[in-house]
Backbone as JSON Lines, residues from 0, in Angstrom:
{"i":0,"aa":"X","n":[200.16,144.93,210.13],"ca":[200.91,144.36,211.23],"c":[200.17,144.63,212.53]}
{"i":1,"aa":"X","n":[199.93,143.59,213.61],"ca":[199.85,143.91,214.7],"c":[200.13,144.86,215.67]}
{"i":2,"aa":"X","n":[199.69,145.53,216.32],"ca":[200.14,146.12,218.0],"c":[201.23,145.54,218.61]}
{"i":3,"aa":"X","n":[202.63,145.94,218.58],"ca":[203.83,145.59,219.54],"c":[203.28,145.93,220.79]}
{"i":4,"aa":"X","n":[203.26,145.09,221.84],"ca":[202.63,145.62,222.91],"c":[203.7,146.36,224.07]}
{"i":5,"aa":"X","n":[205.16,145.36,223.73],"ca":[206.53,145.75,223.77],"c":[207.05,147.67,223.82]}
{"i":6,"aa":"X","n":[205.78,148.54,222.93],"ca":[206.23,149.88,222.92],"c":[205.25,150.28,223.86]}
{"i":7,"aa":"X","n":[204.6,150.0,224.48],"ca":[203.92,150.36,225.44],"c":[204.57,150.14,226.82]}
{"i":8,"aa":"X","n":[205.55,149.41,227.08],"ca":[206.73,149.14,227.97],"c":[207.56,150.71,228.09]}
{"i":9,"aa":"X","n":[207.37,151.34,226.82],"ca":[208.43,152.42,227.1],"c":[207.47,153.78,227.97]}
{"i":10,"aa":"X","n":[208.26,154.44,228.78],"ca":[208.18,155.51,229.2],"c":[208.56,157.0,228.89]}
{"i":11,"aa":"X","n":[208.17,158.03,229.14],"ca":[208.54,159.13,228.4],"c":[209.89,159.89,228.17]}
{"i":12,"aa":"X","n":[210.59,159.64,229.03],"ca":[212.21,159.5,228.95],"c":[212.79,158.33,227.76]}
{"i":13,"aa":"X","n":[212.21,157.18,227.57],"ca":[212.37,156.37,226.89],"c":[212.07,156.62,224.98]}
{"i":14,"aa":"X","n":[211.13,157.32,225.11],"ca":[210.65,157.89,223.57],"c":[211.35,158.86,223.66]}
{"i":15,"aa":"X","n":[212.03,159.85,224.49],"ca":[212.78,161.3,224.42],"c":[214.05,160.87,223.69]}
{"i":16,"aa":"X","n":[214.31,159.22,224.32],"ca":[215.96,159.48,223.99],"c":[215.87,157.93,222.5]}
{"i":17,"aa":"X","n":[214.77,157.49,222.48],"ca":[214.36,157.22,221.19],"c":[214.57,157.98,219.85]}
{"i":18,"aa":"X","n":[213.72,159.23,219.76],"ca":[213.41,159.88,218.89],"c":[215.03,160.9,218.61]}
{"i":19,"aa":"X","n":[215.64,161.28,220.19],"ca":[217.13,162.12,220.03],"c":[218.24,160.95,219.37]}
{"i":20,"aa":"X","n":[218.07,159.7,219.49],"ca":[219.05,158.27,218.69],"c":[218.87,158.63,216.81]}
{"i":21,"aa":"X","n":[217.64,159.15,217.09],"ca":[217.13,158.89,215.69],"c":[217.37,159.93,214.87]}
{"i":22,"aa":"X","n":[217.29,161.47,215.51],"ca":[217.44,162.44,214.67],"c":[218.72,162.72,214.94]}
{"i":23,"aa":"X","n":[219.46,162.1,215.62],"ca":[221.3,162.19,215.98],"c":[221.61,160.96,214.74]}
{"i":24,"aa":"X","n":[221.14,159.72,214.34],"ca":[221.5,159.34,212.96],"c":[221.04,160.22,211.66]}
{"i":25,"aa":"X","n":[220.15,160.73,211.51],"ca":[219.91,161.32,210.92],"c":[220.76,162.27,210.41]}
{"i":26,"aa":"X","n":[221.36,162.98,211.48],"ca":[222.88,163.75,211.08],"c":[224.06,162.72,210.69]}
{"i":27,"aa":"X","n":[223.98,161.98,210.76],"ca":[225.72,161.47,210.67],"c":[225.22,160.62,209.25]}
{"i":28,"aa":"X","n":[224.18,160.45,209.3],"ca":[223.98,160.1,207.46],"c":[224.86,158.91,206.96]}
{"i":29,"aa":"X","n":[225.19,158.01,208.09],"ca":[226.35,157.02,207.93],"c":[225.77,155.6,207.43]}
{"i":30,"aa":"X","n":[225.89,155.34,206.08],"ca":[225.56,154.19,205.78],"c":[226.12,152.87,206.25]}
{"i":31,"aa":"X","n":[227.3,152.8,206.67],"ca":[228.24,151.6,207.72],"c":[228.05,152.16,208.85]}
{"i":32,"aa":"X","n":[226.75,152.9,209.48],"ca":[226.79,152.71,211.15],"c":[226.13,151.34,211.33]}
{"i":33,"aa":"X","n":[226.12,151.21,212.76],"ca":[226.1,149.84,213.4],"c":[224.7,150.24,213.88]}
{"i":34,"aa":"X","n":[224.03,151.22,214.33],"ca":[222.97,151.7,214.3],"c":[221.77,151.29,213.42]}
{"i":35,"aa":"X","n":[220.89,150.47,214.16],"ca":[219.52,150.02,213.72],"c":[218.34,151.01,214.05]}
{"i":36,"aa":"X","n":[218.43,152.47,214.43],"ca":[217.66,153.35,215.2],"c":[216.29,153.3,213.82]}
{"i":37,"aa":"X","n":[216.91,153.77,213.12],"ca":[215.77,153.85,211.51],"c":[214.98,152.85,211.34]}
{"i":38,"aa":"X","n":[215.76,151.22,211.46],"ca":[214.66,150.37,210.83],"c":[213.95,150.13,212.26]}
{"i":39,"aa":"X","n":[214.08,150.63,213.64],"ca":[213.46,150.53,214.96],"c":[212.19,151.62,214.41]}
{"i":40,"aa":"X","n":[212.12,152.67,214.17],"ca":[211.67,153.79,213.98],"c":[210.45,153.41,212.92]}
{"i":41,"aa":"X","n":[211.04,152.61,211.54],"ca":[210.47,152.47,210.89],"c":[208.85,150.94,211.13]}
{"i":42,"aa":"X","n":[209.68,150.18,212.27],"ca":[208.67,149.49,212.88],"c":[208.09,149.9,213.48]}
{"i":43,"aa":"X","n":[208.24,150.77,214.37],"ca":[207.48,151.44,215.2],"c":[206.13,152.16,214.36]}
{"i":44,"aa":"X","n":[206.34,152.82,213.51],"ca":[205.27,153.22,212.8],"c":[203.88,152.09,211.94]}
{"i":45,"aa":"X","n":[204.3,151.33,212.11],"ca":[203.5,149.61,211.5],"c":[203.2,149.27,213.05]}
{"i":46,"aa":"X","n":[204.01,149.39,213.71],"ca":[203.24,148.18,215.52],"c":[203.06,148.99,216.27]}
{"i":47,"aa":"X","n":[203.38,150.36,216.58],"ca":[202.88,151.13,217.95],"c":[201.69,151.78,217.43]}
{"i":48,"aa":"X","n":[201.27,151.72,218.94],"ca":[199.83,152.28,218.82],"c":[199.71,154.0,218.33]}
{"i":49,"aa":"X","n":[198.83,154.48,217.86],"ca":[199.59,155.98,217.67],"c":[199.4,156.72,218.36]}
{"i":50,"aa":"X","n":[198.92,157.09,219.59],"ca":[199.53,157.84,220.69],"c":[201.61,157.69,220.88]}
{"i":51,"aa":"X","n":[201.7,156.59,220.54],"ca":[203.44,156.28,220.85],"c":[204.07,157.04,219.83]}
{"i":52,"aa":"X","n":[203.43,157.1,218.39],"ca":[203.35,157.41,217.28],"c":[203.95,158.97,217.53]}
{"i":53,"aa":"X","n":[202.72,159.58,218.01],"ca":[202.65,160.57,217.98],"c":[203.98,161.3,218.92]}
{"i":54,"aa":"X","n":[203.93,160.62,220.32],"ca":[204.95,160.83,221.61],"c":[206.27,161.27,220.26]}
{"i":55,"aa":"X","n":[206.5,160.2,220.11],"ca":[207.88,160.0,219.06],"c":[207.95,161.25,218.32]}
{"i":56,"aa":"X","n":[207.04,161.38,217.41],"ca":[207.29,163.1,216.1],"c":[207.13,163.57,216.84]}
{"i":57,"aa":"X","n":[206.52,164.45,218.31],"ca":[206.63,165.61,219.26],"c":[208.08,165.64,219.53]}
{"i":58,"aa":"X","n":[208.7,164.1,219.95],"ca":[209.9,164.69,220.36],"c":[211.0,164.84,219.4]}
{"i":59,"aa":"X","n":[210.45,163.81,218.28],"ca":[211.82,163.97,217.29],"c":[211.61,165.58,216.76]}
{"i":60,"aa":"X","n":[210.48,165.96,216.8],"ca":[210.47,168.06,216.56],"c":[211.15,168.44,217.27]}
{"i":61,"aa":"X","n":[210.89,168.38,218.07],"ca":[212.2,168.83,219.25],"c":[213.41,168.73,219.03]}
{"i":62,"aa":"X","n":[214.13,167.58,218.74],"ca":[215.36,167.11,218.52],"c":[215.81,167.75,217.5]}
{"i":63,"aa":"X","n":[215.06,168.1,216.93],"ca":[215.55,167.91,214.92],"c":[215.85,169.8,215.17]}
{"i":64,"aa":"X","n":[217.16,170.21,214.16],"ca":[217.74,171.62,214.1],"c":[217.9,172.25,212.93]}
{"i":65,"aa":"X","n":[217.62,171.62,211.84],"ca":[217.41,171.42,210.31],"c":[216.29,171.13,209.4]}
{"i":66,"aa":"X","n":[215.84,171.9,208.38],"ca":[214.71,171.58,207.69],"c":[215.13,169.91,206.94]}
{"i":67,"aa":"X","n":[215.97,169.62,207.11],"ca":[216.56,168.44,206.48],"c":[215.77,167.92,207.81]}
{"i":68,"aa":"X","n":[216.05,167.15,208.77],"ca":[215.58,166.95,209.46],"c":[214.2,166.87,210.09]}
{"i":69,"aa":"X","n":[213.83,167.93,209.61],"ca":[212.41,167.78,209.97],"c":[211.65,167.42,208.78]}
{"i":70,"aa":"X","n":[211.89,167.41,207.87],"ca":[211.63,166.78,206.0],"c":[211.61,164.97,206.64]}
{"i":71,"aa":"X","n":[212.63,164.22,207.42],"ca":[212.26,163.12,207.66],"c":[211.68,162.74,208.5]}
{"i":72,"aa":"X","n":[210.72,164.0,209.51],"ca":[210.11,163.37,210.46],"c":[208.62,163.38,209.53]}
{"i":73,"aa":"X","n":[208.28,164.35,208.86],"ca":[207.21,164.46,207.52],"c":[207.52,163.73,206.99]}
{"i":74,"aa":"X","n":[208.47,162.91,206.14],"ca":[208.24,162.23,205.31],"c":[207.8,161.06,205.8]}
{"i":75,"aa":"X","n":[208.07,160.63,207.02],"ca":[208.06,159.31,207.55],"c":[207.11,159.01,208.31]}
{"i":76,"aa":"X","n":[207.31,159.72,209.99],"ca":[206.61,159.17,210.89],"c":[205.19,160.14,210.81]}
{"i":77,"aa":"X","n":[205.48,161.48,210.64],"ca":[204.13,162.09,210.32],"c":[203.1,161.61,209.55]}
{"i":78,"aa":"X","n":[204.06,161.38,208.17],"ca":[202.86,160.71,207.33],"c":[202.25,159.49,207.55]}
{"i":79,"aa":"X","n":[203.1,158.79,208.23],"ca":[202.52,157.18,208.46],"c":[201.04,157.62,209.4]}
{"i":80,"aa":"X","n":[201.54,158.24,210.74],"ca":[200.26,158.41,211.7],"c":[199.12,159.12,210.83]}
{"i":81,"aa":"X","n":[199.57,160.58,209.73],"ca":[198.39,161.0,209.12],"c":[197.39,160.14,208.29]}
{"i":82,"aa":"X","n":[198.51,159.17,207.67],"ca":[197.72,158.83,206.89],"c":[196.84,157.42,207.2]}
{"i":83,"aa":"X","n":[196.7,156.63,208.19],"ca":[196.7,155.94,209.24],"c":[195.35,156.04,210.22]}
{"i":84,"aa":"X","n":[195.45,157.29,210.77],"ca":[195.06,157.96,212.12],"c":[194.63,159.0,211.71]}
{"i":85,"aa":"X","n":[194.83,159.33,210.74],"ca":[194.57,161.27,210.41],"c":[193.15,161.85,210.93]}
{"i":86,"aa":"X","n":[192.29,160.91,210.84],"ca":[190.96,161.66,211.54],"c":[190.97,161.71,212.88]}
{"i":87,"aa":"X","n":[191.62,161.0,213.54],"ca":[191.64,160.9,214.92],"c":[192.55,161.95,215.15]}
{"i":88,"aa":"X","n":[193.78,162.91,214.3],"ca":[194.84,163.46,215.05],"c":[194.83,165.08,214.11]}
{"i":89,"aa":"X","n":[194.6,165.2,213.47],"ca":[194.02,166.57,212.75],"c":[194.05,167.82,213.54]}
{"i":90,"aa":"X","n":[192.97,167.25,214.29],"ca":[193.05,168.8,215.29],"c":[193.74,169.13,216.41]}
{"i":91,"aa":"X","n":[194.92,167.58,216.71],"ca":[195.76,167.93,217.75],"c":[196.92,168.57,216.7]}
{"i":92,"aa":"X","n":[197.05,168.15,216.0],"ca":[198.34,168.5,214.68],"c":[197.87,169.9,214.57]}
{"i":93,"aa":"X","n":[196.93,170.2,213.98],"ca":[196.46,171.69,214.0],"c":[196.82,172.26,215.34]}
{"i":94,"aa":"X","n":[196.35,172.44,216.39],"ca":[196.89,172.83,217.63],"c":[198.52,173.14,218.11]}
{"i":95,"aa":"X","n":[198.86,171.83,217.26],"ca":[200.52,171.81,217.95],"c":[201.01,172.7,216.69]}
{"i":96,"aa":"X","n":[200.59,172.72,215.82],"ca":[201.17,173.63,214.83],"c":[201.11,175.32,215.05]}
{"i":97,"aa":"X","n":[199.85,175.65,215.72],"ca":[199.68,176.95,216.82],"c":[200.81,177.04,217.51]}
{"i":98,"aa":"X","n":[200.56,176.57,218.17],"ca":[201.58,176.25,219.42],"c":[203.25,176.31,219.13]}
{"i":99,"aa":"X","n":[203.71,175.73,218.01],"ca":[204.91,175.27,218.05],"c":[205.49,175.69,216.38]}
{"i":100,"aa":"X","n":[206.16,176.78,216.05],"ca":[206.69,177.36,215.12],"c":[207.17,175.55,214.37]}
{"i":101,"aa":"X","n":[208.46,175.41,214.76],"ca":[209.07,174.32,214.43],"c":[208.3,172.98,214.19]}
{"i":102,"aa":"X","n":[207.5,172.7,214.98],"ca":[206.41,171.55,214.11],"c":[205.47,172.24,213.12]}
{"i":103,"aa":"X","n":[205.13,173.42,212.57],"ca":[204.52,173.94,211.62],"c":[205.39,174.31,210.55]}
{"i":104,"aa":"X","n":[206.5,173.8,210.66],"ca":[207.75,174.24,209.96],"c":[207.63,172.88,209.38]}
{"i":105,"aa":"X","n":[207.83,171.97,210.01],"ca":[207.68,170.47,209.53],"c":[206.6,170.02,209.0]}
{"i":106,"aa":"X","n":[205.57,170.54,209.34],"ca":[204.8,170.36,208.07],"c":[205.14,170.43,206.58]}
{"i":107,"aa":"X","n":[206.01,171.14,206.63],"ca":[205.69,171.47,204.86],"c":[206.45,170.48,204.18]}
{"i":108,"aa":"X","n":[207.43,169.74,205.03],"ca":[207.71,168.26,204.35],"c":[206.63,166.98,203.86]}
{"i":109,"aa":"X","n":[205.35,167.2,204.7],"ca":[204.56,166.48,204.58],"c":[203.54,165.92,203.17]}
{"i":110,"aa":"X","n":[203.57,164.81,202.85],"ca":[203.2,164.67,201.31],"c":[201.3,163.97,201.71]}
{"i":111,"aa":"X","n":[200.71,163.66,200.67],"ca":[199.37,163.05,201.08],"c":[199.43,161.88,201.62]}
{"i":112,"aa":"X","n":[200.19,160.7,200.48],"ca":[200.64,159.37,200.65],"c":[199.34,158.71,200.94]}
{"i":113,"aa":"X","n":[198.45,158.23,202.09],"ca":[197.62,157.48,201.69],"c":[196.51,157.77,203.16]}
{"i":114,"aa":"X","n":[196.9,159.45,202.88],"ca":[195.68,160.02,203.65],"c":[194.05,160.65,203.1]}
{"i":115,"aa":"X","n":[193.36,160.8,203.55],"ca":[191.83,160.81,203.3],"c":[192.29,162.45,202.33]}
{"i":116,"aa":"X","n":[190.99,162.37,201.88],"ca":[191.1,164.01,201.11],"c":[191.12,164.83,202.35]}
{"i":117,"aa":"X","n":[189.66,164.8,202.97],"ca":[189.9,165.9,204.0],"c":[191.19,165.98,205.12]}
{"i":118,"aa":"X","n":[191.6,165.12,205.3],"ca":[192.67,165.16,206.48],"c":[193.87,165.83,205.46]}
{"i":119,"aa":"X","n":[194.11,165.37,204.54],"ca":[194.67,166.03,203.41],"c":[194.95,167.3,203.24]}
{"i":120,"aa":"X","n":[193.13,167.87,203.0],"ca":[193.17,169.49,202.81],"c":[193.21,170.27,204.08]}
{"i":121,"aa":"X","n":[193.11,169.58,204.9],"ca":[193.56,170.45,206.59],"c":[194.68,170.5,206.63]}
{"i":122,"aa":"X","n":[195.83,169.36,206.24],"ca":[197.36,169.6,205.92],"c":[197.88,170.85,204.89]}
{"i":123,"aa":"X","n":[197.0,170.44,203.99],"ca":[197.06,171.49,202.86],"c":[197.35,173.14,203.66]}
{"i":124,"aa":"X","n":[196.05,173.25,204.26],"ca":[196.13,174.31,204.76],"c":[197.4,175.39,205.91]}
{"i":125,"aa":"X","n":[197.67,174.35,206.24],"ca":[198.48,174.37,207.59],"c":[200.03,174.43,207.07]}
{"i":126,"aa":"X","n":[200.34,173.57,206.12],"ca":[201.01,173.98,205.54],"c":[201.28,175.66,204.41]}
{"i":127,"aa":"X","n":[200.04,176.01,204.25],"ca":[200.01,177.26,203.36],"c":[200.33,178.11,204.49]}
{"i":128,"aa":"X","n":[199.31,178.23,205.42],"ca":[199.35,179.14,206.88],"c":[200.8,179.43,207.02]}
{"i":129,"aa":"X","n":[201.12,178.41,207.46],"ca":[202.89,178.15,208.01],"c":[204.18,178.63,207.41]}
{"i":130,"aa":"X","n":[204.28,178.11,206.23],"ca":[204.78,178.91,205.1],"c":[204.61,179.58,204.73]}
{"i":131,"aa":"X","n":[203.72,180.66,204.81],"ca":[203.25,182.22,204.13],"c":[204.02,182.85,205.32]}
{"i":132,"aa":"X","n":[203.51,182.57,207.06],"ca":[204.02,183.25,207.66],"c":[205.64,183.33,208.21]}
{"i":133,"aa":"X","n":[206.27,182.12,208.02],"ca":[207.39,181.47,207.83],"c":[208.44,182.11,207.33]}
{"i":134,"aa":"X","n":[207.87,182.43,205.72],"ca":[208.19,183.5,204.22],"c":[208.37,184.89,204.84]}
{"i":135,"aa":"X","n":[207.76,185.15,205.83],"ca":[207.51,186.83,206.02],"c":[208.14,186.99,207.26]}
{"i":136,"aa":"X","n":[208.41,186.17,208.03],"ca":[209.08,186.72,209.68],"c":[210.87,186.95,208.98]}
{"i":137,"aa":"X","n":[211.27,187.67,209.98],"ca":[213.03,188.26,209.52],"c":[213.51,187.28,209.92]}
């Protein structure tokens, strides 16, 4: 699919309260909501560029208060950009995973899906890191 050029219209307040729509459906788990936030979310990962990509899983980490929760920002939007983009975003993912308990937490939802080996085994890793130390804090 093409570049929506349409998500480049949004601003950073605009992806904040994007990504909080999304992990606020995410809780209510409501199959008769009126709420299109998911299949928005799920385009977004096919037409935005992945810097927008990325904007989005920083903040839906944020948002998200549950390993449930952060299991669908890995299953979904992480993996799409890794597997996608993964050479280009590796070592910012590595970094933010330093940086940020809770996005290294979300890693470990993360599957290969139809990322390179090496971008792969850097996940691999980061996920072991994360979860060993994860396992051991009180």
């Amino acid at each position: 699919m093409p570049i929506d050029e349409r998500w480049d219209e949004m601003g950073p307040s605009d992806w904040e309260a994007f990504a909080s729509a999304w992990v606020e459906e995410l809780r209510v788990a409501c199959d008769s909501c009126d709420s299109n936030v998911g299949e928005s979310v799920v385009m977004m990962n096919f037409t935005a560029r992945p810097e927008h990509q990325w904007r989005f899983i920083c903040a839906s980490v944020h948002f998200a208060d549950t390993d449930e929760e952060l299991g669908h920002i890995a299953a979904g939007p992480m993996e799409h950009l890794m597997s996608r983009h993964g050479a280009n975003y590796i070592d910012i993912v590595e970094a933010q995973a330093a940086a940020d308990p809770k996005f290294a937490r979300m890693l470990r939802g993360v599957w290969k899906d139809l990322m390179s080996d090496e971008v792969w085994q850097r996940i691999q890793i980061l996920k072991a890191r994360y979860s060993t130390s994860a396992e051991s804090s009180p």
